[in-house]
C-alpha positions in Angstrom: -65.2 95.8 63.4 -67.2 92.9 64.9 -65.5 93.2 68.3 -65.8 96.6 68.7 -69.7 96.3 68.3 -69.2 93.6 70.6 -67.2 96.1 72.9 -70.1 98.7 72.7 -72.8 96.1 73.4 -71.2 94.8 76.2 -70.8 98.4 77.7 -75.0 99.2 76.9 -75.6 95.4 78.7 -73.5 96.7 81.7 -75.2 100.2 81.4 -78.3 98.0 81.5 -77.3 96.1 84.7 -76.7 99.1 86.8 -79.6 101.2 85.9 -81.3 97.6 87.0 -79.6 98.3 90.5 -80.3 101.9 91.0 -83.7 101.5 90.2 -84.2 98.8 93.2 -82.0 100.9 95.6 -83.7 103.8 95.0 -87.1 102.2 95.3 -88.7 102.2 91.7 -91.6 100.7 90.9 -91.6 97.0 90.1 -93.2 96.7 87.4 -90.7 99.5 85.6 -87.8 97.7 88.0 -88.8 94.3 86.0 -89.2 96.1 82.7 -85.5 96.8 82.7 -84.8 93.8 84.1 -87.0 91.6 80.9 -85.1 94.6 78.4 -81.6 93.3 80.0 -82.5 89.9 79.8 -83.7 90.2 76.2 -80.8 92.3 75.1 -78.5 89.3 77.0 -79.8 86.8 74.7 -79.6 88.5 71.7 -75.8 89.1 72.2 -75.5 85.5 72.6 -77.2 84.8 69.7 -75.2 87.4 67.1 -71.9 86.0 68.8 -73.3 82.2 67.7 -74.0 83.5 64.4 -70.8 85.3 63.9 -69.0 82.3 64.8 -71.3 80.0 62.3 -70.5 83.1 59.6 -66.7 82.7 60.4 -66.8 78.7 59.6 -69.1 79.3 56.5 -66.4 81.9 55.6 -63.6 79.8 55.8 -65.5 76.7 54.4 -66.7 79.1 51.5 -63.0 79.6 51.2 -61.5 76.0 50.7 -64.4 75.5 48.4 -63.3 78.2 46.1 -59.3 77.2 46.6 -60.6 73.9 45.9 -62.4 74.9 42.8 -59.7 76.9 40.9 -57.6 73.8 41.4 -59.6 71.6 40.0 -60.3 74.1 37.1 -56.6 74.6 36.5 -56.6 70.9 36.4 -59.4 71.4 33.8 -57.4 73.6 31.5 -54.3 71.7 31.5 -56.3 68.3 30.3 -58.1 70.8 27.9 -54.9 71.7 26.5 -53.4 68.3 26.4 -56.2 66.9 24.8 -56.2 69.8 22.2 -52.4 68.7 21.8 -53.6 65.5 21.5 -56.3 66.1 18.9 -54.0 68.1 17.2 -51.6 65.8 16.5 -54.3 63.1 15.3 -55.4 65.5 13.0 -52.1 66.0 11.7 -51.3 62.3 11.5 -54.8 62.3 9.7 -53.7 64.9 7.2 -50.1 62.7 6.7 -52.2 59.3 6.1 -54.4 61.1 3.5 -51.2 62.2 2.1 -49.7 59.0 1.9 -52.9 57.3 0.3 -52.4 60.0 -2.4 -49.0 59.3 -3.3 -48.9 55.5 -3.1 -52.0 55.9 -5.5 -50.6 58.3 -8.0 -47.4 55.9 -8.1 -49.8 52.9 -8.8 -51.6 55.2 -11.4 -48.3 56.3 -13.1 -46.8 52.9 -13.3 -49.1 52.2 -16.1 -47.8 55.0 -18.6 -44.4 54.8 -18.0 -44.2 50.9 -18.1 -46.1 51.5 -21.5 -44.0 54.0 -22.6 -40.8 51.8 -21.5 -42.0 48.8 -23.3 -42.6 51.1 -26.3 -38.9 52.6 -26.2 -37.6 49.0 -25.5 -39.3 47.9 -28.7 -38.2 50.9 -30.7 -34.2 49.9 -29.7 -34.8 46.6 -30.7 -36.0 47.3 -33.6 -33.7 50.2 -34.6 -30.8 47.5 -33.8 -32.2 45.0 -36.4 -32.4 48.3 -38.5 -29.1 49.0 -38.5 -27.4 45.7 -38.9 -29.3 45.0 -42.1 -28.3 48.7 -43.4 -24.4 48.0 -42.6 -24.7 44.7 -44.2 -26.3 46.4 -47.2 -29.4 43.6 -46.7 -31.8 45.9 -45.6 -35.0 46.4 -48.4 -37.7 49.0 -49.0 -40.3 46.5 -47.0 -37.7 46.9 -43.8 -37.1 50.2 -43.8 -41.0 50.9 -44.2 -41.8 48.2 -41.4 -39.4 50.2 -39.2 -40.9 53.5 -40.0 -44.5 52.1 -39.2 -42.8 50.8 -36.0 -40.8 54.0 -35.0 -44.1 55.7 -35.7 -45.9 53.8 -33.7 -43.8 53.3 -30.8 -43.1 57.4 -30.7 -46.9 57.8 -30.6 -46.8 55.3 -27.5 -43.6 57.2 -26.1 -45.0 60.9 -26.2 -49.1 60.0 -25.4 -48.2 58.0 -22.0 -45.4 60.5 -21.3 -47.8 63.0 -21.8 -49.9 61.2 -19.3 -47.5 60.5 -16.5 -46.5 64.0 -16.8 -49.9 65.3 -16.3 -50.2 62.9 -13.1 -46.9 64.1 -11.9 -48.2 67.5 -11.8 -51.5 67.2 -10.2 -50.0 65.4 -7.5 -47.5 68.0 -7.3 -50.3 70.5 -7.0 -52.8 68.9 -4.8 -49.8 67.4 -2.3 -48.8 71.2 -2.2 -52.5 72.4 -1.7 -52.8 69.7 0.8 -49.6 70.3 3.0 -49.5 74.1 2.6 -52.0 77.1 2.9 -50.8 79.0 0.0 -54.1 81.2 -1.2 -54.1 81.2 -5.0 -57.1 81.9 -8.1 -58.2 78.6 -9.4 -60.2 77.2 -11.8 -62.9 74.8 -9.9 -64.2 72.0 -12.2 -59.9 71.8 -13.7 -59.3 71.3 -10.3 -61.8 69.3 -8.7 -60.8 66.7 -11.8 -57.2 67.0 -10.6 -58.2 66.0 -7.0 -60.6 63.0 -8.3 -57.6 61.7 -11.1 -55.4 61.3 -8.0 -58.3 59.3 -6.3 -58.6 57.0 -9.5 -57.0 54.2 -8.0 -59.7 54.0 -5.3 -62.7 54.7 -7.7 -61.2 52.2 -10.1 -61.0 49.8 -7.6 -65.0 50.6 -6.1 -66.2 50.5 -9.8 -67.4 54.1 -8.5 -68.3 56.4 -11.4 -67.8 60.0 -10.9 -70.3 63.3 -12.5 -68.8 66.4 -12.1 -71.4 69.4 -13.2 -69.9 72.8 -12.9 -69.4 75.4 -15.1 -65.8 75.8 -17.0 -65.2 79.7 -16.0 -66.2 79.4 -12.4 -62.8 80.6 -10.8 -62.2 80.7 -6.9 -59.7 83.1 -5.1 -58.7 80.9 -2.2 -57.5 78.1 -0.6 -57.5 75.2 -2.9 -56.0 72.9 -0.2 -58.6 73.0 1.9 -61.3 72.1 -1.3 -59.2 69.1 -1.6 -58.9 68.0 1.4 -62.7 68.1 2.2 -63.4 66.3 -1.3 -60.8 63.4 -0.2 -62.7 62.8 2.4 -66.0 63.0 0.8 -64.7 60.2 -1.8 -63.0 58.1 0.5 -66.4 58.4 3.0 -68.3 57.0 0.1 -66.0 54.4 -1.1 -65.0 52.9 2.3 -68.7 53.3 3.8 -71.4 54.5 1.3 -70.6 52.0 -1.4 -68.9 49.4 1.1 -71.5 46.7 0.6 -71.8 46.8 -3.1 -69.9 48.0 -6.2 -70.7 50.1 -9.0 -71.8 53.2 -6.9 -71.8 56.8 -8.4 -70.6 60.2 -7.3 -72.1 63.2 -8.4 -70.5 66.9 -7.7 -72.2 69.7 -8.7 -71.2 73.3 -8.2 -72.7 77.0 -9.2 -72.2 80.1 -8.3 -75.4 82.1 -6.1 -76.1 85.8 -5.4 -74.1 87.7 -3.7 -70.8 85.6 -5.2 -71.8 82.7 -2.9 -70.6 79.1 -4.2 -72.5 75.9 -3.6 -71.2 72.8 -3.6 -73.3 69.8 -3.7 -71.5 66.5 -3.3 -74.5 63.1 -3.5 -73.6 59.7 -3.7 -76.3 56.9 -4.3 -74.5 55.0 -1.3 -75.7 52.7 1.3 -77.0 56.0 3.6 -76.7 56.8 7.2 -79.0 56.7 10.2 -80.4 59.5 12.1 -78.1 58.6 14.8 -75.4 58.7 12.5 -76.4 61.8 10.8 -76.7 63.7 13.7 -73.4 62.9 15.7 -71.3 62.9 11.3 -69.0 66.1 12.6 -68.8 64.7 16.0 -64.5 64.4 17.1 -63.6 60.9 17.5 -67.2 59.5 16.2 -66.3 56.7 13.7 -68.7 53.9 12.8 -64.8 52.0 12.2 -63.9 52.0 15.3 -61.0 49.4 15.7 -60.8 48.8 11.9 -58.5 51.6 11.4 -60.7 54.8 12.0 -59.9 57.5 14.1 -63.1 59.5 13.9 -61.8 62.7 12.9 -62.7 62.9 8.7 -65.6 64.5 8.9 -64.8 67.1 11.9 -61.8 68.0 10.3 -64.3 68.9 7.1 -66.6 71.0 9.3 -63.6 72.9 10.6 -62.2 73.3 7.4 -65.8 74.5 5.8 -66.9 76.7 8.6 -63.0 77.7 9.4 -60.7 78.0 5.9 -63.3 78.3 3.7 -65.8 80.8 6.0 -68.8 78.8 5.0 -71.3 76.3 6.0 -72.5 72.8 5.8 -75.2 70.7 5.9 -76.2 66.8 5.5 -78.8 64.8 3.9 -79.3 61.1 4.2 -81.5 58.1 4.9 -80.7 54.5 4.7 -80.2 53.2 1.5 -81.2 56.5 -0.4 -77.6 57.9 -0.4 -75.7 60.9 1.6 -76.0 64.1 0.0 -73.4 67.1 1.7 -74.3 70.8 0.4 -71.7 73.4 1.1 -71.8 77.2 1.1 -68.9 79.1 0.9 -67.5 82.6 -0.5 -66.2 82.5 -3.9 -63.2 85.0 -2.8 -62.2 83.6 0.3 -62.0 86.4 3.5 -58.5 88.3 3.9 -57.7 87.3 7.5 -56.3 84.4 6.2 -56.5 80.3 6.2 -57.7 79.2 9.5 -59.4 76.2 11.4 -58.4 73.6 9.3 -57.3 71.9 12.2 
């Protein structure tokens, strides 16, 4: 289109040139004779001029051009280290998840070595002593004073057997329960203060160790329809948070969890320890990815995102922090009692 208006202007600029000549042959007055001549001239230029800026709007077209090929490369680029470092984070997360795991089992195994050892020793003593037992009776030695000794013993040692099988057994299956909840997102009904106490008994080795004593206030018949997985894994981290950094300087420290249910079957879940505290700066940047104050000493920085994603993601809710230096960290969480039907996301 721009050379056929090119085409046409050229033809007025000759039109222009000739009516120029007639004019002088046929003896016009100057003054209209250089009128023509000035409109000619004039019209000349600005020919010139479009052409220049048709050429200058050609360049900016094609420089406009290698700027935009240039920019959906780079933003392709973009996405694909976008994706890889989701990939990336993703599979953090999941070693994350795996190393919490682990923690939980080589603890339960530490915490059940002490009931079965007790009820092993206890069995072990009973044999013996039912050996002895019998070797008097089939030598026809054995007296009333034996055979009572042997039912105190027997007594005893049955008491031992059944009380710390009783107790391994009950270890046995809150691990079971929480390392399902933990690796799974099965939706269930639970009962929240039975199984907030399962979660801490599996963390006993680490409290025991921190001398950290643990408060849990919450009503008996408060029942969840949820995602009891995801409860556990935000209060793993909560404990481990306080016992590797809260309480790190000092031991002794104490955990308090309080829960209750709010209008409009809302739960809120206040988790306060009386810790060492954290820093604005730390406060602020807490759900940061990556943002560990262990950097090099085994943290990865991902705890406490992978809490806000499982608060604000599996759970629907919300979450908010409270701390200063040396006055504690106090986490309050706000969640639906009966978890949303779409299903268990974000707890990536």
């Amino acid at each position: 289109m721009a050379f056929n208006l090119f085409d046409n202007e050229e033809k007025v600029l000759e039109g222009g040139l000739q009516l120029s000549l007639r004019l002088e042959a046929e003896g016009a007055p100057s003054d209209l004779r250089e009128g023509v001549v000035t409109l000619v001239d004039a019209y000349r230029k600005s020919m010139r001029e479009q052409r220049r800026l048709v050429r200058v709007s050609d360049r900016q077209q094609e420089q406009l051009s290698a700027v935009n090929q240039e920019l959906h490369r780079r933003r392709e680029e973009a996405e694909q280290a976008l994706q890889r470092l989701k990939e990336a984070q993703e599979s953090l997360i999941q070693a994350e998840k795996l190393a919490s795991l682990g923690a939980l089992v080589a603890g339960v195994a530490h915490e059940i070595n002490t009931p079965v050892g007790i009820a092993l020793s206890s069995a072990s003593h009973l044999a013996d002593t039912t050996v002895d037992v019998r070797r008097l009776f089939e030598e026809g030695r054995i007296k009333k004073s034996d055979f009572q000794d042997y039912i105190t013993t027997a007594s005893e040692a049955t008491a031992l057997i059944l009380s710390n099988c009783d107790r391994a057994a009950q270890l046995i299956h809150g691990f079971k329960q929480v390392a399902v909840d933990q690796t799974t997102s099965e939706r269930r009904r639970f009962g929240l203060k039975s199984y907030m106490q399962e979660v801490l008994r599996s963390l006993t080795p680490k409290l025991r160790q921190g001398q950290v004593e643990v408060e849990v206030d919450c009503p008996d018949d408060l029942e969840l329809d949820g995602y009891p997985g995801a409860l556990s894994q935000v209060l793993t981290n909560f404990v481990m948070n306080s016992v590797i950094h809260g309480f790190e300087a000092h031991r002794g420290g104490k955990i308090v969890i309080q829960a209750r249910k709010l209008d409009g079957d809302m739960i809120e879940l206040r988790y306060h320890d009386n810790g060492a505290g954290m820093s604005p700066d730390i406060r602020n940047r807490i759900f940061d990815p990556f943002f560990t104050t262990k950097r090099g000493s085994g943290g990865n920085g991902l705890g406490m995102h992978i809490v806000f994603n499982i608060v604000t993601g599996s759970l629907k809710g919300q979450i908010a922090v409270e701390s200063e230096l040396g006055k504690g960290t106090c986490f309050t969480l706000l969640f639906p009692r009966i978890a949303p039907k779409e299903g268990i996301e974000g707890t990536a």
